[in-house]
Each structure stands twice: as structure tokens, then as C-alpha cells.
Backbone as CSV, one residue per row, in Angstrom:
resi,resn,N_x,N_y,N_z,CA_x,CA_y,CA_z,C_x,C_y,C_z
1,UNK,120.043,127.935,105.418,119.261,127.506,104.254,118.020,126.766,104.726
2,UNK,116.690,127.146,104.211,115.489,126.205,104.564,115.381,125.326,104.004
3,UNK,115.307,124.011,104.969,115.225,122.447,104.000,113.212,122.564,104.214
4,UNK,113.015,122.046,102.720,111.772,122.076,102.474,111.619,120.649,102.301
5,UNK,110.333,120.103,103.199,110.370,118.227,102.993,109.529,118.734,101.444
6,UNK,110.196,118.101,100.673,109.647,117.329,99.557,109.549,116.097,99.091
7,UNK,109.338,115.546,97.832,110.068,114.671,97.842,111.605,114.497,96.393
8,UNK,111.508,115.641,96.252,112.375,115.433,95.013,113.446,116.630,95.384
9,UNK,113.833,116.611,96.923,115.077,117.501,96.980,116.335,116.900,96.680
10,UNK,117.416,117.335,96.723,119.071,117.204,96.793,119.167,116.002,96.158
11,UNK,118.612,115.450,94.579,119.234,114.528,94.437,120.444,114.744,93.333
12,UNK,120.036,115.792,92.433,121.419,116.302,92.099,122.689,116.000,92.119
13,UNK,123.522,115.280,91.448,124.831,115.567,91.961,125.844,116.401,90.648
14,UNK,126.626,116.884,91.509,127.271,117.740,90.540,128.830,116.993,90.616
15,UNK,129.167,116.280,89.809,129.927,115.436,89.345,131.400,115.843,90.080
16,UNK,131.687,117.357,88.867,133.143,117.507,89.056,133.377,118.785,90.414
17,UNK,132.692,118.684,91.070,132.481,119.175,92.274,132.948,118.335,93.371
18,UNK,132.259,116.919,93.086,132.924,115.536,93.995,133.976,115.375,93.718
19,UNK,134.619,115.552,92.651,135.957,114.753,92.482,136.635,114.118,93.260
20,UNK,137.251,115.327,93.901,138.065,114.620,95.151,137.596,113.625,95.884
21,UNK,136.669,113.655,96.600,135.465,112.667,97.209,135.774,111.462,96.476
22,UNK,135.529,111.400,94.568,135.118,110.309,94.133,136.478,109.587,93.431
23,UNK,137.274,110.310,93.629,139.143,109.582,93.903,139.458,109.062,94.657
24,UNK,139.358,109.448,96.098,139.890,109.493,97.113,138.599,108.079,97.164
25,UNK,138.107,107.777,97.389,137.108,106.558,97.544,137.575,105.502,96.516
26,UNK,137.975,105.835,95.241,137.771,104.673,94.614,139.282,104.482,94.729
27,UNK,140.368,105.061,95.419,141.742,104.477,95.753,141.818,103.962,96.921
28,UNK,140.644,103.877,97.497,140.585,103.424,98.931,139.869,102.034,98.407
29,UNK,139.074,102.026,97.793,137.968,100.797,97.095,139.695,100.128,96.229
30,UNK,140.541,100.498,96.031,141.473,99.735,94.985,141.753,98.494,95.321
31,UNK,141.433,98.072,96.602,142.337,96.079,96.299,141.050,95.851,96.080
32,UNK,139.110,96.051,96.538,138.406,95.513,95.834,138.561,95.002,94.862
33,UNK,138.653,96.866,93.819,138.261,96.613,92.397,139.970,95.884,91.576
34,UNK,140.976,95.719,92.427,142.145,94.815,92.157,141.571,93.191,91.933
35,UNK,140.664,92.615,92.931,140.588,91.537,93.019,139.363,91.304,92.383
36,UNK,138.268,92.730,91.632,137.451,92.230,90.785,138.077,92.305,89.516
37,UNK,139.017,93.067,89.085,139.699,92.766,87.707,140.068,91.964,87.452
38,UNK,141.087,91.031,88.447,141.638,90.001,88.046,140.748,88.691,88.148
39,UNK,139.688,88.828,88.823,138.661,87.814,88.150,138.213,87.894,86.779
40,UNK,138.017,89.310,86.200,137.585,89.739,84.981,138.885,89.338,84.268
41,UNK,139.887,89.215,84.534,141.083,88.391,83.429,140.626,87.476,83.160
42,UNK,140.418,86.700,84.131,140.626,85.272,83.572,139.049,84.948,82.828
43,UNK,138.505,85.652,83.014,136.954,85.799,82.196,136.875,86.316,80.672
44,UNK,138.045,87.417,80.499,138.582,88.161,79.419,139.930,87.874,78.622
45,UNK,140.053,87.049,78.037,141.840,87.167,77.417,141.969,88.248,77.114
46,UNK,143.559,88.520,77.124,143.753,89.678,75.874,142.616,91.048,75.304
47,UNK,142.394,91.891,75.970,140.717,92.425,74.965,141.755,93.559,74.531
48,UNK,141.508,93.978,72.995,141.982,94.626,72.358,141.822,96.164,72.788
49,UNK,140.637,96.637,73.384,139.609,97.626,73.556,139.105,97.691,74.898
50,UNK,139.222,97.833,76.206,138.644,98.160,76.930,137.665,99.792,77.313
51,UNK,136.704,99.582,77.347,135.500,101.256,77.675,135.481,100.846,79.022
52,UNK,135.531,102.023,79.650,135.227,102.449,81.032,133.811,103.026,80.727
53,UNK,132.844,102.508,81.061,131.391,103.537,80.538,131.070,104.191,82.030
54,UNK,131.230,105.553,82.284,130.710,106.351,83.775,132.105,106.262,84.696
55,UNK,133.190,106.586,83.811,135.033,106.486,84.262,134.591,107.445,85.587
56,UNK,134.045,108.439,85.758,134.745,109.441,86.823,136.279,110.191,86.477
57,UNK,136.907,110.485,87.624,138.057,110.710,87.111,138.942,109.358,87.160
58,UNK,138.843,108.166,86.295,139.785,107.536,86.041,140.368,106.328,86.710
59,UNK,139.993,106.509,87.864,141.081,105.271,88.873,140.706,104.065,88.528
60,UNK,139.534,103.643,88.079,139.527,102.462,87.452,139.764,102.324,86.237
61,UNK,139.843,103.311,85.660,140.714,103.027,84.269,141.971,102.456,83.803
62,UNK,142.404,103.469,85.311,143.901,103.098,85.079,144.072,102.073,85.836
63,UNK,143.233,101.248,86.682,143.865,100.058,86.665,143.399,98.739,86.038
64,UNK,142.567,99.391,85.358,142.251,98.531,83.391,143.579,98.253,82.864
65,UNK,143.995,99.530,82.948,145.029,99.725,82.043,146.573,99.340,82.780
66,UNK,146.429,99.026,83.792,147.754,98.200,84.393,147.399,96.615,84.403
67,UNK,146.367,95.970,85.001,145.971,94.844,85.132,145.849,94.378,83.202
68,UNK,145.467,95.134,82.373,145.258,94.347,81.336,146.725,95.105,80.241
69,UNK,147.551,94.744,80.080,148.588,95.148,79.756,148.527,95.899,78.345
70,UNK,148.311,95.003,77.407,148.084,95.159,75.927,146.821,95.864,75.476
71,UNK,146.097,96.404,76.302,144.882,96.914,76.449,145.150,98.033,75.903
72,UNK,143.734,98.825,74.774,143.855,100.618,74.631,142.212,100.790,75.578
73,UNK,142.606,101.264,76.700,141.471,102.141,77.386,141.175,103.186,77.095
74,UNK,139.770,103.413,76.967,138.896,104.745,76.799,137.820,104.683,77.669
75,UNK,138.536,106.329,78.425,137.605,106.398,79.536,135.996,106.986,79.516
76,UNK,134.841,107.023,79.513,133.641,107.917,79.219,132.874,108.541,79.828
77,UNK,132.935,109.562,79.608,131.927,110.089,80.912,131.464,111.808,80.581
78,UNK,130.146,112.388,80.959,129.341,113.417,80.935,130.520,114.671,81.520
79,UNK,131.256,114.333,82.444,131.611,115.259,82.849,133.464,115.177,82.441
80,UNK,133.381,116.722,81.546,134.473,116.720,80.653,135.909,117.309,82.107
81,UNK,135.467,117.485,82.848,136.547,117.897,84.586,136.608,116.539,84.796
82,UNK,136.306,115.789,84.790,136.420,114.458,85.594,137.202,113.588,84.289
83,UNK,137.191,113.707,83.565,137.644,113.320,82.158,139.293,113.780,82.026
84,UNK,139.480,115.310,82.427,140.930,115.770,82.389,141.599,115.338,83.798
85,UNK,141.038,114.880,84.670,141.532,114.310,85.589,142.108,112.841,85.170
86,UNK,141.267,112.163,84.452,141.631,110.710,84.196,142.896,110.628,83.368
87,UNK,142.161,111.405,82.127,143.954,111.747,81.410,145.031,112.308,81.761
88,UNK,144.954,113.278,82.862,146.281,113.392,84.046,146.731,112.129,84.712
89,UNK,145.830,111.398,85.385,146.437,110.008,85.800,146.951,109.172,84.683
90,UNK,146.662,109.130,83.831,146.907,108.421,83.210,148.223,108.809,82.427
91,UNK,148.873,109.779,82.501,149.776,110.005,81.939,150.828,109.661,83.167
92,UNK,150.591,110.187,84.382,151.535,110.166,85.465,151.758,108.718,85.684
93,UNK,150.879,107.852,85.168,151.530,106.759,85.861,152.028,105.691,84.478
94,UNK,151.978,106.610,83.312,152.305,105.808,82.367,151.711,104.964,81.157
95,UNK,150.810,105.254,81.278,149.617,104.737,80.480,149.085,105.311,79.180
96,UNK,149.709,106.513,79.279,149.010,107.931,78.009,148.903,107.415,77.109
97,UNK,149.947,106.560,76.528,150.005,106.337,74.964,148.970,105.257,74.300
98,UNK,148.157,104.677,75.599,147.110,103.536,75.270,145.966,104.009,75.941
99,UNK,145.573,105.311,76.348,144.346,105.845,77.098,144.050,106.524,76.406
100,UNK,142.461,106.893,76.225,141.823,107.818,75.327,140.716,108.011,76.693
101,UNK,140.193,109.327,76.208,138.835,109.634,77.182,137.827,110.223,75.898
102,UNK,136.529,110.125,75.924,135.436,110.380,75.414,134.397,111.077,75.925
103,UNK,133.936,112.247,76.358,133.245,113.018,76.759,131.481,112.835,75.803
104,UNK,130.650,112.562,76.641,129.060,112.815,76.283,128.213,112.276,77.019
105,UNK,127.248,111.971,76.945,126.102,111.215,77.546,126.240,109.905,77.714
106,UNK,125.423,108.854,78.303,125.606,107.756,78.311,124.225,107.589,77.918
107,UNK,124.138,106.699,76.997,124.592,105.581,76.622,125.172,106.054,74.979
108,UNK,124.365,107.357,74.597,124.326,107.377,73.130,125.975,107.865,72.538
109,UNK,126.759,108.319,73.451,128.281,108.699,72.780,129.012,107.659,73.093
110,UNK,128.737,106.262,73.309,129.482,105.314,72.719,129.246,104.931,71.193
111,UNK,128.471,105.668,70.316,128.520,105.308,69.235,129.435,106.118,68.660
112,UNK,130.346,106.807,69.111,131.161,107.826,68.822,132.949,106.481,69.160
113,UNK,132.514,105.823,69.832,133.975,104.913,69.609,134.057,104.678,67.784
114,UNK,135.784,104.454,67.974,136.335,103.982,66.573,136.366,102.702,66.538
115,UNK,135.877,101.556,67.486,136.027,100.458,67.429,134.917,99.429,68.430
116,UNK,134.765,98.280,68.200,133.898,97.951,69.197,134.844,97.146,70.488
117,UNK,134.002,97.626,71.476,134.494,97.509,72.833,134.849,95.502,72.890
118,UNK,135.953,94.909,73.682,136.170,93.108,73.731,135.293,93.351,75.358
119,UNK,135.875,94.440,75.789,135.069,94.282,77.336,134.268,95.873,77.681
120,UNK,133.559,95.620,78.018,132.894,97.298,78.793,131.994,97.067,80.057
121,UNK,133.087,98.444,81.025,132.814,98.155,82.233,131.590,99.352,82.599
122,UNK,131.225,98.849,83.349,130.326,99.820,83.770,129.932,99.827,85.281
123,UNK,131.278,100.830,86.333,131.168,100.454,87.852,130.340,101.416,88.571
124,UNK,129.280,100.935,88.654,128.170,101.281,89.647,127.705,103.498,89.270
125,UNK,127.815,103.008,87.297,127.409,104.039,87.042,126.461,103.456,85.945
126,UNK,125.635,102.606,85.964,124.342,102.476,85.080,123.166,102.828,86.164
127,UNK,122.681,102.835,87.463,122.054,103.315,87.825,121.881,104.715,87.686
128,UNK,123.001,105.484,87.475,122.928,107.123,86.786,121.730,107.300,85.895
129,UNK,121.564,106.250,85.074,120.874,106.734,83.714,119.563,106.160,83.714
130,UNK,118.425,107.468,83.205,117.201,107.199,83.298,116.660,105.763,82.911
131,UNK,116.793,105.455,81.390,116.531,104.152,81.229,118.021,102.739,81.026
132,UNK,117.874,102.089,82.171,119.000,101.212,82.433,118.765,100.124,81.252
133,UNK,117.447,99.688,80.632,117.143,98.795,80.027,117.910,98.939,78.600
134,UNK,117.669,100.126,77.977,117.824,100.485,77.214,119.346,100.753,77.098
135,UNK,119.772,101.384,77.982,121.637,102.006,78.062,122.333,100.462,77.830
136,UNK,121.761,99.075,78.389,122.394,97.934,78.129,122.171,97.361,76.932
137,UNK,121.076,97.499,76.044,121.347,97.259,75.241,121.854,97.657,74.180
138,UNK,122.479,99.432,74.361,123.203,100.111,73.706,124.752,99.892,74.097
139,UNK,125.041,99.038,75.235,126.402,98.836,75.663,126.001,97.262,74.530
140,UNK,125.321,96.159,74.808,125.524,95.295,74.226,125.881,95.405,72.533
141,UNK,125.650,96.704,71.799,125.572,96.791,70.422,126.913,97.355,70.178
142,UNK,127.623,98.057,71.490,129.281,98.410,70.900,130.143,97.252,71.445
143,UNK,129.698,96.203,71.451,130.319,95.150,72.016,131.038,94.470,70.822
144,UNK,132.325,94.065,70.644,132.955,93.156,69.455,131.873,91.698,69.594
145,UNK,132.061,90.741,68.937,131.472,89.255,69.068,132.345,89.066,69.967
146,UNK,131.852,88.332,71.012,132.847,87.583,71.997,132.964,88.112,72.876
147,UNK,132.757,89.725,73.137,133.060,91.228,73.645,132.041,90.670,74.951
148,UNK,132.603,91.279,76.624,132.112,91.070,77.288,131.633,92.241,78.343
149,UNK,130.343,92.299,78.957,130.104,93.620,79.431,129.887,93.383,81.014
150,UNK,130.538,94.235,81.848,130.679,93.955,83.347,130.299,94.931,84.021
151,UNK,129.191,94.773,84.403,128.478,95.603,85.254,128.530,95.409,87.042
152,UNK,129.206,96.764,87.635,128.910,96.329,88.921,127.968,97.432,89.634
153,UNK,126.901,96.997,90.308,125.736,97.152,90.864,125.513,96.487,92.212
154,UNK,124.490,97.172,93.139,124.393,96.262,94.365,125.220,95.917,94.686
155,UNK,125.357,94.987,95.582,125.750,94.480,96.722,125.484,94.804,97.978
156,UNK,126.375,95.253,98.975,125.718,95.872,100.584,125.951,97.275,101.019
157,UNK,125.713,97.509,101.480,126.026,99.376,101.978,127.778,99.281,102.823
158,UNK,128.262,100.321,102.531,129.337,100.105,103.240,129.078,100.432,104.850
159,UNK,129.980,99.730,106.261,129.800,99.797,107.314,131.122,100.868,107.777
160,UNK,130.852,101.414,108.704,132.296,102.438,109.410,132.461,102.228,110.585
161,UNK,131.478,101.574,111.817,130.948,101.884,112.833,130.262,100.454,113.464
162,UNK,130.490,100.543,114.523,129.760,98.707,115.140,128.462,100.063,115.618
163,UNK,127.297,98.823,115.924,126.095,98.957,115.851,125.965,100.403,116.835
164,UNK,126.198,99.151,118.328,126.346,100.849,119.483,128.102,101.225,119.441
165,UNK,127.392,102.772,119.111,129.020,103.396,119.364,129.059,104.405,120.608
166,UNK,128.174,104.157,121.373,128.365,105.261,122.846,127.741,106.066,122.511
167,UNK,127.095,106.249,121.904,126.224,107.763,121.682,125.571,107.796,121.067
168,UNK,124.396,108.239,121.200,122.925,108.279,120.056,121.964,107.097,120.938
169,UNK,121.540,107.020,119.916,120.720,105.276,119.805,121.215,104.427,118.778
170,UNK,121.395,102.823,119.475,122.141,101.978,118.621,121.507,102.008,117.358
171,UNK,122.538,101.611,115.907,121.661,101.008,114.708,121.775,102.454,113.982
172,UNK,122.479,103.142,114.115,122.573,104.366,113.321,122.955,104.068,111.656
173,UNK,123.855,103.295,111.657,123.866,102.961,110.210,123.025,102.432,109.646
174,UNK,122.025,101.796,110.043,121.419,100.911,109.624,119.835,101.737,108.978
175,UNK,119.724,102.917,110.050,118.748,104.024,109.844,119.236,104.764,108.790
176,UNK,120.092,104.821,108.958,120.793,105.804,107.344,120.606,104.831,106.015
177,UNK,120.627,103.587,106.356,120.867,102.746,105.125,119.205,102.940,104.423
178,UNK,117.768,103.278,105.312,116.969,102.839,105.082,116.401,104.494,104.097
179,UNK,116.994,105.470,105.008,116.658,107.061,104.466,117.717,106.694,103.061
180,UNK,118.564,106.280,103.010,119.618,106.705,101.686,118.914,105.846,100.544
181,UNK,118.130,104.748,100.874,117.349,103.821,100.024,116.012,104.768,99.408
182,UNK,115.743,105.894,100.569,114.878,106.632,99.840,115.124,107.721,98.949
183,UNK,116.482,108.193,99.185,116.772,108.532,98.532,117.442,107.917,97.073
184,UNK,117.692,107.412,96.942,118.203,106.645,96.240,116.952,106.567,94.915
185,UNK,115.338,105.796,95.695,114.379,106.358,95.057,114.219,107.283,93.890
186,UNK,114.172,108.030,95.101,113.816,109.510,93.982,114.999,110.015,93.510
187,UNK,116.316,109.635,93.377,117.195,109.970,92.852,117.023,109.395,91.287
188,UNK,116.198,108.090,91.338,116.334,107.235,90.202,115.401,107.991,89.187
189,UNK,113.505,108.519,90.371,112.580,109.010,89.777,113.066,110.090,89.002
190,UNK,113.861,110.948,89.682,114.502,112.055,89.183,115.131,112.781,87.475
191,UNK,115.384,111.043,87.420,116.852,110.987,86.283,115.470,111.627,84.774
192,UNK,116.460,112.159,83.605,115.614,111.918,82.390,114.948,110.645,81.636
193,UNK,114.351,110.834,81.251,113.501,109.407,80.757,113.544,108.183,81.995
194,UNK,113.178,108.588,83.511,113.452,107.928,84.059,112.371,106.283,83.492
195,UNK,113.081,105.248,84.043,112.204,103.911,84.154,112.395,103.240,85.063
196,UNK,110.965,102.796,85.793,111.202,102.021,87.209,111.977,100.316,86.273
197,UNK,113.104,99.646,87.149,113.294,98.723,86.223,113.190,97.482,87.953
198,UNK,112.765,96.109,87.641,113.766,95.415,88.554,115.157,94.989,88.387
199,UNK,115.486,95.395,89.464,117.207,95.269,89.373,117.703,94.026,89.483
200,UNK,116.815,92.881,88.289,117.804,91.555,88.211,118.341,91.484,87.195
201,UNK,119.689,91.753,87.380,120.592,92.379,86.344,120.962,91.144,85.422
202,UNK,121.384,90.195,85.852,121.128,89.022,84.408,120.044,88.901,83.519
203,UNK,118.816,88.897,84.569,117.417,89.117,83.185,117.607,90.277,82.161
204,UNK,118.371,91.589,82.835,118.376,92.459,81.975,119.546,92.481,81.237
205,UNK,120.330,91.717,81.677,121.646,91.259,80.322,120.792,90.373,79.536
206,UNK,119.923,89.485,80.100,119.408,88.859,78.622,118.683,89.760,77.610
207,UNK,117.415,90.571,78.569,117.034,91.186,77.418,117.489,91.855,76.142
208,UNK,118.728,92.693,76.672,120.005,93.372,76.101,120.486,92.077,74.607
209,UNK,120.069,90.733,74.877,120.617,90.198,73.828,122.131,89.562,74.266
210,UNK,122.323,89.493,75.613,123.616,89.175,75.757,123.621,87.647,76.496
211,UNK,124.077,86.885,77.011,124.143,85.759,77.546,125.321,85.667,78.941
212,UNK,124.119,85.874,79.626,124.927,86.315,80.989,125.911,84.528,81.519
213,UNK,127.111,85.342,82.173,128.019,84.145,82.383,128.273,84.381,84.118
214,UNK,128.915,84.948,84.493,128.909,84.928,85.986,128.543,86.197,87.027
215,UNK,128.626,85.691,88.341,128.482,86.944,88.857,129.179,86.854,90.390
216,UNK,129.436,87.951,90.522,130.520,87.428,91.984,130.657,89.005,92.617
217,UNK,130.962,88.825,93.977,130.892,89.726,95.090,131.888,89.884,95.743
218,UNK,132.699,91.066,95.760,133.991,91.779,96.138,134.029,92.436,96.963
219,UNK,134.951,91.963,98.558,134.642,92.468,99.854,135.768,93.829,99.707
220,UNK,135.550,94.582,100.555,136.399,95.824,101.014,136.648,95.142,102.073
221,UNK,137.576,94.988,103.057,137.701,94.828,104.272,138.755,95.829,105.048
222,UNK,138.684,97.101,105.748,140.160,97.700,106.369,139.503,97.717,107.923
223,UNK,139.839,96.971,108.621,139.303,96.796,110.078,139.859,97.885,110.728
224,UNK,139.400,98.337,111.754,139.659,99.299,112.743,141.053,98.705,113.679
225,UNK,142.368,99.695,114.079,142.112,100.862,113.818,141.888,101.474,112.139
226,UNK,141.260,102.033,112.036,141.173,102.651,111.048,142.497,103.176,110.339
227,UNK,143.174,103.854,108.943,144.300,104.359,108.518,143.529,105.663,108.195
228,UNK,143.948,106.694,108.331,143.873,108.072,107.924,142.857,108.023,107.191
229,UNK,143.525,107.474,105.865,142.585,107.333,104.849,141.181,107.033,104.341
230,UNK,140.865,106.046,104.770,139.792,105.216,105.700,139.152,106.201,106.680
231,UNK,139.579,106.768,107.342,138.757,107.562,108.208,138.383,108.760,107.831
232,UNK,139.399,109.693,106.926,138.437,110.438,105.952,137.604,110.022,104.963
233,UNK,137.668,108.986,104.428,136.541,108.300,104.103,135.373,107.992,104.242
234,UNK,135.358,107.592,105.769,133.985,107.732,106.438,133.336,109.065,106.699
235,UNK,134.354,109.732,107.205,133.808,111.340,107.860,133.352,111.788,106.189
236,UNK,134.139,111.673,105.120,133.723,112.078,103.678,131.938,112.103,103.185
237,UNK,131.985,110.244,103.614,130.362,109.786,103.480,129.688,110.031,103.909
238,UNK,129.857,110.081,105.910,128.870,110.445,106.518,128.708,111.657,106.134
239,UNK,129.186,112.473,106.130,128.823,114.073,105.779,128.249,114.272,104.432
240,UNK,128.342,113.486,103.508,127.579,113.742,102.343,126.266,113.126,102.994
241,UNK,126.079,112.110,103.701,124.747,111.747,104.216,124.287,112.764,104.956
242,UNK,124.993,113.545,105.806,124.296,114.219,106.964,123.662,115.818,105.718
243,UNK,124.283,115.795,104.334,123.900,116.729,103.883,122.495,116.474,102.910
244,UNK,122.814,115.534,102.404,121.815,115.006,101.884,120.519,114.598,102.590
245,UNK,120.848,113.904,103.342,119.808,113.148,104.015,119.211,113.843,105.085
246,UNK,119.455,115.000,105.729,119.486,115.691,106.798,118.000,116.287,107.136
247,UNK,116.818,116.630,105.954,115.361,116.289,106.802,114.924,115.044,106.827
248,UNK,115.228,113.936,106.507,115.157,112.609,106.479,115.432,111.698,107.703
249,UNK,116.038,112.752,108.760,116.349,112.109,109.831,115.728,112.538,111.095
250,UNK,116.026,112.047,112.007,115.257,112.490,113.621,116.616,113.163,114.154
251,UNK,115.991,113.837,114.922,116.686,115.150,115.608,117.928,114.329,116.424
252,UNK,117.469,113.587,117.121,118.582,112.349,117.630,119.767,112.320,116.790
253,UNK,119.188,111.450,115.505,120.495,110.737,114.673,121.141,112.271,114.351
254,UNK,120.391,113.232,113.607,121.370,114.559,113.486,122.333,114.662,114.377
255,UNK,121.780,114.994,115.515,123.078,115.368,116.703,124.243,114.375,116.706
256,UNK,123.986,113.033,116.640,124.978,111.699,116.800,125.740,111.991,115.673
257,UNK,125.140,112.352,114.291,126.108,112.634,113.124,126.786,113.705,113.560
258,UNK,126.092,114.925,113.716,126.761,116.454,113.713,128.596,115.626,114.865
259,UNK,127.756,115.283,115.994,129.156,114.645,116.839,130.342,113.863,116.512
260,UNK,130.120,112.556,115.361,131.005,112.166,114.877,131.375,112.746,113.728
261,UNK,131.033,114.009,113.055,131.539,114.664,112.179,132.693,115.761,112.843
262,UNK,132.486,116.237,114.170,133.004,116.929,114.660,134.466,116.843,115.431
263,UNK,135.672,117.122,114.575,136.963,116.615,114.848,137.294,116.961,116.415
264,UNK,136.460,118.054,116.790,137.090,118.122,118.217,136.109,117.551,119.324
265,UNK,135.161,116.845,118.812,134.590,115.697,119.772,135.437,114.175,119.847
266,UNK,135.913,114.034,121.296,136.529,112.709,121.599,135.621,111.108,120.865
267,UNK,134.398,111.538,120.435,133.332,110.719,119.883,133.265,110.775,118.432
268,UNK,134.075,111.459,117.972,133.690,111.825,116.279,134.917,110.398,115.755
269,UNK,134.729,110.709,114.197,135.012,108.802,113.436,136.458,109.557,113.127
270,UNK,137.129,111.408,113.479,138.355,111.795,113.420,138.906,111.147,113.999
271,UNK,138.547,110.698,115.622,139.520,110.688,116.654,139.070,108.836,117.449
272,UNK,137.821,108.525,117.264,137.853,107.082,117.997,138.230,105.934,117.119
273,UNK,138.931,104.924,118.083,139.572,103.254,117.895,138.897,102.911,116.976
274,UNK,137.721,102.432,116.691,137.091,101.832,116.212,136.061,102.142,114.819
275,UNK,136.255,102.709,114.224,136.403,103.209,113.099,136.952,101.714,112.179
276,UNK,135.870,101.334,111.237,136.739,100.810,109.694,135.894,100.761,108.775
277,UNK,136.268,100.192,107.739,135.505,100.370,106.593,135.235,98.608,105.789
278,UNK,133.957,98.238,106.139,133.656,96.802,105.300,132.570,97.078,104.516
279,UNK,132.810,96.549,102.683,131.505,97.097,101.909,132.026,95.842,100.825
280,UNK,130.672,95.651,99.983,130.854,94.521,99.164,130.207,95.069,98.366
281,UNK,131.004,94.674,97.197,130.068,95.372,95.790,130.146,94.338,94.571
282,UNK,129.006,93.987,93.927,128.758,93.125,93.197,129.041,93.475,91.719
283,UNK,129.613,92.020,90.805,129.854,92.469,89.222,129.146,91.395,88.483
284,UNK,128.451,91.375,87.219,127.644,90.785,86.602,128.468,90.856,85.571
285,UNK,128.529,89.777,84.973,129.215,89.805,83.837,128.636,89.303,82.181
286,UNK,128.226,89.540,81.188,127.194,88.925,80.657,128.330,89.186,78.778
287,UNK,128.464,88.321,77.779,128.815,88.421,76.482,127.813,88.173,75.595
288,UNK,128.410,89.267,74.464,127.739,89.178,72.787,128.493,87.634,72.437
289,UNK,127.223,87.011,71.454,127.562,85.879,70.683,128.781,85.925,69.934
290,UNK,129.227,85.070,69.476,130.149,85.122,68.089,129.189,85.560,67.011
């Protein structure tokens, strides 16, 4: 295939194509987003209504829906495959009779809920949408009074790899972090009705009309050796980087990726010690008045 430098290639993603990818990550991300829920308890009593706004297939739904007991979750999201996935989990582990899923766009098919949301989450899927300004203050309007909206955004890039790993030139992650930022860019330019916004996400809970209350930062930590899991994990990412990002890079870093992608190199993130996974991801938390 000819990669053509542009600037508006491969930002695309085709949702229920990732799936697996975007399961298999967010059950690996689970004591994170364990230890950001249960901060969100004690921030949230009781919420009658929990929305997942940009669910994926589910894994944080369902552990909405274990961590908050009395809870009816409804999961939301564009892609109606990633949607029958959530309601499969959600039945297998017990949850069916208090899970709903909602299929449409974001922001405008939350006006399609039967009720207004006590909490609505939104994990590191409001950057998806062209105008972020606007999608919050359409999350702030399905909000009950009191109703609280938790956005997680930012924080740091995840790490797999110490700086020098024997091969290449040191700082390889760190070069990827700077190409994926460009991409990232034009991923945003990309979107419909895109809007450049600054990403200080409390100013933009205020604008929204909401009254931002805390904000706090949730480590991943699985140190090397690495577990299976974890290590397809990395090989998962890097390879979506090496696909994505791949005229974006110098002929160097290619080869160093192509190598640690490659299970039968003694150098690839299949087979070496040192392999883990540390990433921190941030939640903003902001409520409607009484």
C-alpha cells in the first residue's frame, strides 16, 4: 500500500473493528478505573441513573454497574457492534436486568434517555466529538439537579519500555509520544464540526453551567516481568502506532518497532524481561445545581 505524507491520513477509526483491542485494554486498565470509581462513590451517593456516554463495548459499564449496586446503567455509543457486546457482558456477569444500551451520536441521542442522568461518565471519549464545548453542555442538560458529570481526559501517555532497550536509539517512546500528539491533531481537525478548544476541562465544565468539584489522577501500575496480558497489550499499541504512525517516523524507529513487534526476535516486547505497563489517566468531575 502507498503511504502518501499528508496531513489528514489514517485518522479514522473504525470502532467495531477494534473491539477486541478496546476490551482487552480496558480489562487490563480495570484496577485503574476500580480505584477511579470508588473515588466517584464517595463523590456520588446512591445515583438512581448512571450513562456511560462513548461505553465501547461495555467494561466500564459493567463495572458502574457492580461498584454502584442500586444503579440502572445505560450504556451509549455510535457503534451499535460495540453496544451488543456490552449487553452480552452484561448479562454474563449479571447485571441485564439493570443495563440498558442506547445506540446514536453523541451528544444529541442522549436526549433520547427516559430519565435524567444522577451521574454521566464520559471515559476518554469526549475528545471523539467535533465540538467538546458544546457535547458538555448537552451532557450538563441530561443531568438530574445534584446529577454529577465525570469526565476522564489527559493525563500521561502510557509507558511499556525503559528509555534504552538495546536497540534502536534511546527515547523511542518518547518519539512516538510526540508523532501520536500529531496525530492526535489532525485526528481532532478531522472530526465533524470540528472546534479547536483549550483543554482546561474545569473552565469548560463551567462554561457548560456546571460547578466543577474535583479532579484526581489514576495510576496503572503492572511492572515488568510483564503478565501475558500486559504484553499483548503493548505489542496491541505499539502496532496500532507502527500502523498509524508509520510515515511519521524515521527509518530507524520503524525497524526498532518492526523488531519488537516481531515474536521471533529475542528483542521483541513477546519475548523480553522487561516489558510493563505504567499510564495515568485523569477524571474531572463537575455537578448541576439543585
Amino acid at each position: 500500500m502507498a503511504h502518501h505524507h499528508n496531513h489528514h491520513h489514517n485518522t479514522h477509526i473504525d470502532w467495531a473493528e477494534m473491539a477486541p483491542h478496546l476490551e482487552s485494554q480496558a480489562e487490563l486498565y480495570a484496577p485503574l478505573y476500580e480505584r477511579a470509581l470508588a473515588w466517584l462513590g464517595k463523590e456520588v451517593t446512591e445515583p438512581g441513573l448512571i450513562v456511560d456516554a462513548g461505553s465501547g463495548p461495555g467494561v466500564v459499564s459493567c463495572l458502574f454497574a457492580e461498584v454502584f449496586e442500586g444503579a440502572r446503567v445505560v450504556a451509549v455509543d455510535s457503534s451499535a457492534p460495540l453496544l451488543e457486546r456490552a449487553r452480552a457482558r452484561a448479562e454474563r456477569l449479571g447485571y441485564g436486568d439493570r443495563f440498558g444500551t442506547l445506540a446514536g451520536e453523541l451528544p444529541d441521542v442522549l436526549g433520547e434517555l427516559d430519565y435524567p442522568a444522577d451521574l454521566l461518565w464520559a471515559g476518554r471519549s469526549l475528545h471523539h466529538l467535533g465540538d467538546q464545548r458544546t457535547a458538555l453542555t448537552a451532557f450538563a442538560e441530561r443531568l438530574a439537579p445534584g446529577g454529577t458529570v465525570a469526565i476522564m481526559e489527559g493525563g500521561l501517555p502510557a509507558r511499556f519500555l525503559p528509555r534504552d532497550i538495546g536497540i534502536g536509539r534511546p527515547g523511542l517512546q518518547a518519539r512516538l509520544d510526540v508523532v501520536e500528539q500529531e496525530w492526535f491533531t489532525r485526528m481532532r481537525f478531522d472530526l465533524p464540526g470540528s472546534v479547536a478548544e483549550t483543554e482546561d476541562w474545569p473552565a469548560l465544565l463551567t462554561a457548560a453551567g456546571l460547578k466543577p468539584t474535583r479532579t484526581r489522577s489514576f495510576l496503572l501500575d503492572l511492572p515488568a516481568p510483564a503478565s501475558e496480558r500486559a504484553r499483548a497489550h503493548a505489542a496491541a499499541s505499539l502496532s496500532r502506532m507502527r500502523e498509524v504512525l508509520s510515515d511519521d517516523l524515521d527509518a530507524d524507529d520503524r525497524t526498532t518497532l518492526d523488531r519488537l513487534l516481531d515474536p521471533d526476535d529475542e528483542a521483541s516486547v513477546h519475548r523480553r524481561s522487561d516489558v510493563f505497563v505504567l499510564a495515568a489517566h485523569t477524571v474531572f468531575t463537575a455537578v448541576r445545581a439543585h
